[in-house]
C-alpha positions as CSV (number, residue, x, y, z in Angstrom):
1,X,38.7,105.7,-16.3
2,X,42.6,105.4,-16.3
3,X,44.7,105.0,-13.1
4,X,45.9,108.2,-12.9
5,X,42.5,109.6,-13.5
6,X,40.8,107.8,-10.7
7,X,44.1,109.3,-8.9
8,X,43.1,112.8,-8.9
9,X,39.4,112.4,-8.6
10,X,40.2,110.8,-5.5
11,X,42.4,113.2,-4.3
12,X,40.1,116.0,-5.3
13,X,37.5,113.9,-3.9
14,X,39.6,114.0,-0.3
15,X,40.6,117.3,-0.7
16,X,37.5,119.4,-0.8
17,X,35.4,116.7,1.4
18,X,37.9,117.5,4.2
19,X,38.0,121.6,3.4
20,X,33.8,121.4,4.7
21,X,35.3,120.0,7.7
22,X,38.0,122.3,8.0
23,X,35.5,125.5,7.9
24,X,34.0,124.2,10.9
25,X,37.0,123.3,13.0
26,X,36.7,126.4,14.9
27,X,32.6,126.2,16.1
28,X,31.4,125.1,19.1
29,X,28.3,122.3,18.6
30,X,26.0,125.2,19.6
31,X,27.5,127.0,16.4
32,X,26.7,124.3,13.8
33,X,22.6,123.9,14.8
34,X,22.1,127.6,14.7
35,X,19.3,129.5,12.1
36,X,18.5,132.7,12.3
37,X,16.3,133.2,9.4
38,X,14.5,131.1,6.6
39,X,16.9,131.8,3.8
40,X,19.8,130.7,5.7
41,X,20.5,127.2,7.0
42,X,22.5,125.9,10.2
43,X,26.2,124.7,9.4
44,X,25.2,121.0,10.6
45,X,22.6,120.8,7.7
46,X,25.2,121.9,4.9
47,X,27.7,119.1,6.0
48,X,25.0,116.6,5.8
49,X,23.2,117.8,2.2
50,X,26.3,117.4,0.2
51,X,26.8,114.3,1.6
52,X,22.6,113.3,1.0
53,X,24.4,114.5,-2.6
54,X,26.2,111.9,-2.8
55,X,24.3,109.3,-1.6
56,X,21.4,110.0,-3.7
57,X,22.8,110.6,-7.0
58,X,25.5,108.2,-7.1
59,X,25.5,105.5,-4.3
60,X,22.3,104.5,-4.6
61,X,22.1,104.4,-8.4
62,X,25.7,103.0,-9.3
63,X,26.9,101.0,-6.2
64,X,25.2,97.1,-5.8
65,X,23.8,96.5,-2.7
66,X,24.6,99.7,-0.8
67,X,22.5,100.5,2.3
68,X,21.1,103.8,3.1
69,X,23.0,105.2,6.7
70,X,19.7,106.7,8.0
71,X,16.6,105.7,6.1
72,X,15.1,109.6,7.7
73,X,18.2,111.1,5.9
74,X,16.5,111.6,2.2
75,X,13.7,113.7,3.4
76,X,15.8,115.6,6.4
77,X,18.5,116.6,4.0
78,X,17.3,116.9,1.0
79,X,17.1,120.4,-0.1
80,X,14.4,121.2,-3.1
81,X,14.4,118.0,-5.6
82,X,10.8,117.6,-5.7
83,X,11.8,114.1,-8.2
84,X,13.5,112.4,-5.2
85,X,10.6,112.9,-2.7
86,X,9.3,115.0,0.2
87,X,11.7,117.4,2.3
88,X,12.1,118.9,5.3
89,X,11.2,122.9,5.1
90,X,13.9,125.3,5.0
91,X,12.5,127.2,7.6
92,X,12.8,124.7,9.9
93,X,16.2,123.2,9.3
94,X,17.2,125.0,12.8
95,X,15.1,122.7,14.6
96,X,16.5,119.4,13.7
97,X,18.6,118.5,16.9
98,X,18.9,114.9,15.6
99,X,21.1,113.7,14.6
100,X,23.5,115.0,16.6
101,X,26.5,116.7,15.0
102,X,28.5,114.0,15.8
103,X,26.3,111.4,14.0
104,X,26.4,113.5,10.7
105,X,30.4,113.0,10.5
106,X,29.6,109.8,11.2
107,X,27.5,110.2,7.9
108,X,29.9,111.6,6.1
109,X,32.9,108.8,6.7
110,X,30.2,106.4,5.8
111,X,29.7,108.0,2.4
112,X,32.9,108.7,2.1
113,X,34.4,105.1,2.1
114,X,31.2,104.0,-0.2
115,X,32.0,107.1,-3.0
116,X,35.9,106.0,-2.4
117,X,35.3,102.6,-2.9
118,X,33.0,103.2,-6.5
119,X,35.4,105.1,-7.8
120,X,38.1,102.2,-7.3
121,X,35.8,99.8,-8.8
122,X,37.2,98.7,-12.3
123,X,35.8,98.1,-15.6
124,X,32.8,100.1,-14.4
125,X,30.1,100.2,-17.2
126,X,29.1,103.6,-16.0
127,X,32.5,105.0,-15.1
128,X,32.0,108.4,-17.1
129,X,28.7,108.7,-15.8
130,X,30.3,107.9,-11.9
131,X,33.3,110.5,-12.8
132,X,30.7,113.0,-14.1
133,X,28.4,112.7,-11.2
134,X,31.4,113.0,-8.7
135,X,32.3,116.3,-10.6
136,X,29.2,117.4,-10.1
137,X,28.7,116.5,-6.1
138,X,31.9,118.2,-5.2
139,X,31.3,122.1,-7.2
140,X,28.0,121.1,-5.7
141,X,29.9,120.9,-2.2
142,X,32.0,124.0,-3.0
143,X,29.0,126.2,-3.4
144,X,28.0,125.0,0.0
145,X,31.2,125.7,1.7
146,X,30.6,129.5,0.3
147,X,27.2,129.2,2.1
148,X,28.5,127.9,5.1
149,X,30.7,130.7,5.6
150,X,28.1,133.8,4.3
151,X,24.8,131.8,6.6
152,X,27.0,131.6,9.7
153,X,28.5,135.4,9.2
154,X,24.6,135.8,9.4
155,X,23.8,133.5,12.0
156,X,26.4,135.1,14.6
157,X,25.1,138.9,13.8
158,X,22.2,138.5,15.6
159,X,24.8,137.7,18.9
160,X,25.1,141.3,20.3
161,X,28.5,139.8,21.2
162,X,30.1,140.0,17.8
163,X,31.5,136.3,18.4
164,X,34.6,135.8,16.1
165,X,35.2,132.9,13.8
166,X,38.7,133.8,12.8
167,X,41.1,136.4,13.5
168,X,42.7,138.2,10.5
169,X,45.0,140.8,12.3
170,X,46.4,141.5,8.6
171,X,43.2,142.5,6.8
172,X,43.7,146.0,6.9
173,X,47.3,146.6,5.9
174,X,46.4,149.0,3.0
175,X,45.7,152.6,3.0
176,X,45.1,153.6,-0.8
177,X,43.4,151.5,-3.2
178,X,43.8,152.2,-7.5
179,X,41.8,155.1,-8.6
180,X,38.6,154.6,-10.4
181,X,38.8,154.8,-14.4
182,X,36.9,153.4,-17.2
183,X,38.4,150.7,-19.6
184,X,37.2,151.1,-23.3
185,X,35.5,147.7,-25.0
186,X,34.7,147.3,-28.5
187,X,31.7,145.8,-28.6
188,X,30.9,143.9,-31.6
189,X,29.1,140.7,-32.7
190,X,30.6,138.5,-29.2
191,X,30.7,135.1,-28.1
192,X,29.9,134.2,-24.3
193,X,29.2,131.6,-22.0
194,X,31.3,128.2,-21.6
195,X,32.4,126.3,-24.9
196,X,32.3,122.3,-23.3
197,X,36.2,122.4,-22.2
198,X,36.4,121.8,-18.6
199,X,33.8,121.4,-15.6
200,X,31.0,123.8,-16.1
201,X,27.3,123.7,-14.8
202,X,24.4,123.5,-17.4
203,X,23.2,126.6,-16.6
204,X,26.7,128.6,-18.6
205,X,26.0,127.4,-22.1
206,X,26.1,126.4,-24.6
207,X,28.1,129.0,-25.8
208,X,26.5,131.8,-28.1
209,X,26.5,135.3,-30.2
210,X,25.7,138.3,-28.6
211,X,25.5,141.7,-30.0
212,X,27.3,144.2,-28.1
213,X,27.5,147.8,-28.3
214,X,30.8,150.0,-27.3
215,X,30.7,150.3,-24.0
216,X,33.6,151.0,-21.0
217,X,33.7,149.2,-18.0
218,X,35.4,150.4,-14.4
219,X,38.7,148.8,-13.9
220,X,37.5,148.3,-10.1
221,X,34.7,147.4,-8.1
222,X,32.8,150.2,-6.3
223,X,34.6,150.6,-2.6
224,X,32.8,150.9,0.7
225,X,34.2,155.1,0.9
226,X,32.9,155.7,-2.4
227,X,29.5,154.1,-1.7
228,X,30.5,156.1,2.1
229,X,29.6,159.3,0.0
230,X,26.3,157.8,-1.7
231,X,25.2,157.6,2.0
232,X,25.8,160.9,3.3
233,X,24.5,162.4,0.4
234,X,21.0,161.2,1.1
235,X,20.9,158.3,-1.1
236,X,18.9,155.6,0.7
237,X,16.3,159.4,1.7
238,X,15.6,160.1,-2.5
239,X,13.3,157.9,-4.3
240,X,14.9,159.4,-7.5
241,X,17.7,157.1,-7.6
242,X,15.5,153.7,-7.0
243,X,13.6,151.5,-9.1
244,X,10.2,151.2,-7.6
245,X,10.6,148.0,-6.2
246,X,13.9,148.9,-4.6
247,X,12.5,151.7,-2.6
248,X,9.4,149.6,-1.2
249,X,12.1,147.4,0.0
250,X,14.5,150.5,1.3
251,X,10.9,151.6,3.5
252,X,10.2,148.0,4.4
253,X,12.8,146.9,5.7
254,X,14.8,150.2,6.8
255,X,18.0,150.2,4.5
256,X,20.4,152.8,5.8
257,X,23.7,151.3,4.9
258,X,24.8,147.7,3.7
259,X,23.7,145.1,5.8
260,X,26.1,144.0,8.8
261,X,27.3,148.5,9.0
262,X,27.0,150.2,12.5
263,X,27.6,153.6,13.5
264,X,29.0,154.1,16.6
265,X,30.3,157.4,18.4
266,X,30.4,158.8,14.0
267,X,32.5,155.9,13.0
268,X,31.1,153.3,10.9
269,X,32.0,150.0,11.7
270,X,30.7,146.2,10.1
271,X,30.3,143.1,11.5
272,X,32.7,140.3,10.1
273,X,33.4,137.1,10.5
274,X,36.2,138.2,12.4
275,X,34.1,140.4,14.5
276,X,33.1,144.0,14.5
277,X,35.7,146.1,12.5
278,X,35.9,149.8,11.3
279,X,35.0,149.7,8.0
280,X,38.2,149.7,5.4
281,X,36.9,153.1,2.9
282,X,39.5,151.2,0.7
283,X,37.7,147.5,0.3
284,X,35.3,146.7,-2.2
285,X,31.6,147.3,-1.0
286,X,29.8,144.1,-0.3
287,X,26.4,142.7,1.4
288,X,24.2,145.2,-0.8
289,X,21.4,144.2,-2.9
290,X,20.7,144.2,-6.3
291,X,18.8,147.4,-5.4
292,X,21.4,149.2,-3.6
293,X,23.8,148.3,-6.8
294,X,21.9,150.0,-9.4
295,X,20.9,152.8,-7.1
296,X,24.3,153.7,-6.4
297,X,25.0,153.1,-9.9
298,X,22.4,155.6,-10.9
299,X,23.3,158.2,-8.5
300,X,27.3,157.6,-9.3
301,X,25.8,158.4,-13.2
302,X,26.7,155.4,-14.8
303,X,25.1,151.6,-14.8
304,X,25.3,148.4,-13.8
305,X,26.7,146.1,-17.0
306,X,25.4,142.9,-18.1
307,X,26.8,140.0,-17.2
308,X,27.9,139.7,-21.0
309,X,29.3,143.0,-21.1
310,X,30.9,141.5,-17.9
311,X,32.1,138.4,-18.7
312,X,33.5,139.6,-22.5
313,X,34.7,143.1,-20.8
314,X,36.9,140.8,-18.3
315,X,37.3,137.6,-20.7
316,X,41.5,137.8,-20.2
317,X,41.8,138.5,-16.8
318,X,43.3,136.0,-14.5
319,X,41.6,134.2,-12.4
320,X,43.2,134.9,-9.2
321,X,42.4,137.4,-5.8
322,X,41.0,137.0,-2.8
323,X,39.3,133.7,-2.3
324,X,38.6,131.4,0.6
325,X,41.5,129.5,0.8
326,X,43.2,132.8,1.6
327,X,41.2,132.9,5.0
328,X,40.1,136.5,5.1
329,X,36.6,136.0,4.5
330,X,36.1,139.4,4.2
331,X,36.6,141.6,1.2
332,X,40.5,143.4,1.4
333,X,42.0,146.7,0.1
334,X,45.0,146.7,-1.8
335,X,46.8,149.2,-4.0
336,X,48.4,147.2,-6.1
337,X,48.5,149.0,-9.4
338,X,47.1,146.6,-12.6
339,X,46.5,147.2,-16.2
340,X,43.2,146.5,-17.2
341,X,41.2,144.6,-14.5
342,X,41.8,144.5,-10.7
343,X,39.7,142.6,-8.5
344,X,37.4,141.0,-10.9
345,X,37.6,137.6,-9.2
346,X,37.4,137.1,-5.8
347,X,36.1,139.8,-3.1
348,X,32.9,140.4,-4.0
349,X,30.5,138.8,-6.2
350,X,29.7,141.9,-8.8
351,X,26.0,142.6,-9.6
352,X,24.9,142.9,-12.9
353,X,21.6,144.0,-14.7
354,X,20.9,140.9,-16.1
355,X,18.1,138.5,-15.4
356,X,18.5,135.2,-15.0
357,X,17.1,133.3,-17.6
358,X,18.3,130.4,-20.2
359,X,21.1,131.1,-22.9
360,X,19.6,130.1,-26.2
361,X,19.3,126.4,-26.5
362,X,20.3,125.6,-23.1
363,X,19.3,122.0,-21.7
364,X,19.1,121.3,-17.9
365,X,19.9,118.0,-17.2
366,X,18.3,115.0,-17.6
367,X,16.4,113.6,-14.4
368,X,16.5,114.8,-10.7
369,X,19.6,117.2,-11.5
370,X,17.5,119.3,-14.4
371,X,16.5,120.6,-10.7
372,X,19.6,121.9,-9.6
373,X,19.4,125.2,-12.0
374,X,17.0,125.6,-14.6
375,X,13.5,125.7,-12.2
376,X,15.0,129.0,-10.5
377,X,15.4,130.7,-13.6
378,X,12.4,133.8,-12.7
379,X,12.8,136.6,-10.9
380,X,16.6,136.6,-10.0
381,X,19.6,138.7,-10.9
382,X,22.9,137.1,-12.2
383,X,26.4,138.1,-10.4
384,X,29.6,137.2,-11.5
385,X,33.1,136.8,-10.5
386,X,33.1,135.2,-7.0
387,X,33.7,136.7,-4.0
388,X,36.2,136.1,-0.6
389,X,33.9,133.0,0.4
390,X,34.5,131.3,-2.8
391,X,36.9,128.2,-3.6
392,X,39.3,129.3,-5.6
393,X,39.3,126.2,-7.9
394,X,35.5,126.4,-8.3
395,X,35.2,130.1,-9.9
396,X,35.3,130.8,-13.9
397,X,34.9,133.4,-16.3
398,X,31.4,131.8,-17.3
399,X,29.9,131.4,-13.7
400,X,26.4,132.5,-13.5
401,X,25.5,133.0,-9.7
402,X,22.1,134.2,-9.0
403,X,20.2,135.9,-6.2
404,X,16.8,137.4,-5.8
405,X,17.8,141.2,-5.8
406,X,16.5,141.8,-2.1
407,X,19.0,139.4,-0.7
408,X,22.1,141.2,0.9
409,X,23.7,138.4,3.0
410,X,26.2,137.3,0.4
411,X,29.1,139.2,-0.2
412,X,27.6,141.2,-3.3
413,X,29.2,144.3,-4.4
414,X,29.1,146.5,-7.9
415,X,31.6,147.2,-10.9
416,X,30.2,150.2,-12.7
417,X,29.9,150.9,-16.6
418,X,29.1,153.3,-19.0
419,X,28.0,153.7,-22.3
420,X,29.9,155.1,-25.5
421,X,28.1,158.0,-26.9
């Protein structure tokens, strides 16, 4: 590892290590040990798992003599890595009042001066490994800031309150958005997923064919007036427009409307992260399921794509919108008129029909990581694109998120397609 290189990872290193800690500048302590349900965790617990991240995959392999802070740390805060040993349910994460909140950035300085002094270290035998492992921990950390923010949007909804996290008095500055038309794609013998250049998880390649037929794909994401009309005309009432799983879910659990919408006095209005709002017809739709997606899609007439429709369809658009660093945390309208593509990063995280499976000849990783993707490859849908919750510097065109398609608390929307007849 050169000087300069250590340089960077080390600023990086800094850098998104004290973003975590930015996020939760403005809760209270009562705030950060909060869970309201089993698929969400309090924000104390994500602050200390990327830090157990650290500390298990890299301290305690690569740095001599290093002593564990907490020796009840590996199985508290370690989240599914059945290689490393037992864990603490994730149902019950809201119960751990110890350690204290202050103890766990107590944690994290300790790791922090232990990961900053490895990387310093000099003709390290396993410096690639080290860099690569650090690479890894902080995207790692990224997709749990994104989680912080969407599991505490869903911890404060159940506060009848509507306790606000941030105030965004600009959010809603727009009163038009682009209209809705399809872009033509070619189709063709296609190549997709990541080609080795850059940071990329092991789950996005290797890179391979695909056949793809013509095919046109909306220019926009799906907006919450549009999916407004799917609503009033009766579309969570027919069965006609659900898959049969989807509608067992719409009678289970009482789907009306995207999760966090209220109607009060006629008006919708959603709870955000900056409180209850009216809801912007204007905005991309977001917190629906997989179900609600290609239910709407079906009743709009058109489809959902595949994520390599998707990712080929949008393969020159830049990488730029509305991201976390912006501070919105809440999908925005805008009517800024684009060629090709608007909003296909940042927003919304866009469903697609694809399941998430392995690309051909796709590896996990060797050891305890092979963990960290490849066991969750069943009965989940992939999304793409990122959404307002994401860090910008952790998104690309070959990201493969994945969700079980019931799941509505992440800022999931829709981009429709078509077929070419």
């Amino acid at each position: 590892m050169t000087t300069i290189t250590t340089d960077i990872l080390k600023d990086e290193y800094l850098r998104i290590r004290k973003y975590s800690e930015q996020l939760v500048e403005p809760l209270e302590i009562e705030d950060l040990i909060v869970q309201a349900d089993t698929h969400v965790s309090p924000s104390k617990w994500h602050l200390a798992h990327t830090t157990w991240f650290f500390e298990t995959f890299i301290l305690k392999n690569y740095l001599s003599n290093y002593t564990v802070f907490h020796k009840d740390f590996n199985y508290l805060f370690n989240s599914y890595y059945e290689t490393v040993g037992k864990f603490h349910p994730q149902k019950a994460r809201g119960l751990i009042t110890r350690p204290t909140v202050s103890e766990t950035f107590s944690y994290r300085k300790y790791v922090d001066d232990h990961i900053l002094s490895l990387i310093e270290i000099k003709n390290q035998v396993d410096v690639e490994k080290i860099r690569q492992l650090v690479e890894i921990g902080l995207n790692h950390e990224q997709q749990h800031q994104e989680l912080l923010l969407t599991d505490l949007k869903y911890n404060f909804s159940f506060n009848p309150t509507n306790p606000v996290y941030i105030t965004n008095n600009d959010m809603f500055g727009n009163s038009s958005t682009q209209d809705l038309s399809f872009v033509y794609i070619e189709g063709g013998l296609v190549e997709v997923g990541n080609d080795g250049e850059g940071f990329s998880f092991d789950n996005e390649g290797p890179r391979h064919k695909k056949w793809l037929n013509p095919f046109r794909l909306a220019n926009r994401p799906v907006t919450n007036g549009e999916y407004l009309q799917f609503i009033q005309d009766g579309g969570y009432s027919q069965a006609k427009y659900w898959l049969s799983d989807g509608w067992n879910a719409v009678k289970t659990y009482n789907w009306q409307a995207p999760q966090y919408w209220e109607k009060h006095d006629g008006s919708w209005y959603a709870f955000t992260l900056s409180g209850l709002l009216p809801v912007d017809e204007h905005a991309p739709v977001s917190h629906i399921s997989f179900y609600e997606a290609d239910a709407y899609a079906r009743w709009a007439g058109k489809r959902l794509p595949t994520e390599e429709e998707w990712e080929h369809g949008l393969q020159h658009t830049p990488i730029k919108g509305n991201f976390a660093e912006h501070g919105y945390f809440q999908p925005i309208s805008d009517n800024e008129e684009t060629q090709g593509f608007s909003k296909g990063f940042g927003d919304v995280w866009e469903w697609t029909q694809s399941s998430y499976s392995p690309y051909p000849r796709s590896k996990p990783l060797k050891g305890a990581l092979g963990e960290y993707n490849a066991k969750f490859m069943a009965n989940q849908m992939v999304l793409k694109g990122g959404s307002c919750a994401t860090p910008e510097s952790h998104i690309r065109l070959t990201y493969r998120n994945f969700f079980y398609p019931q799941m509505r608390w992440q800022f999931s929307g829709l981009r429709l397609a078509e077929d070419v007849e």
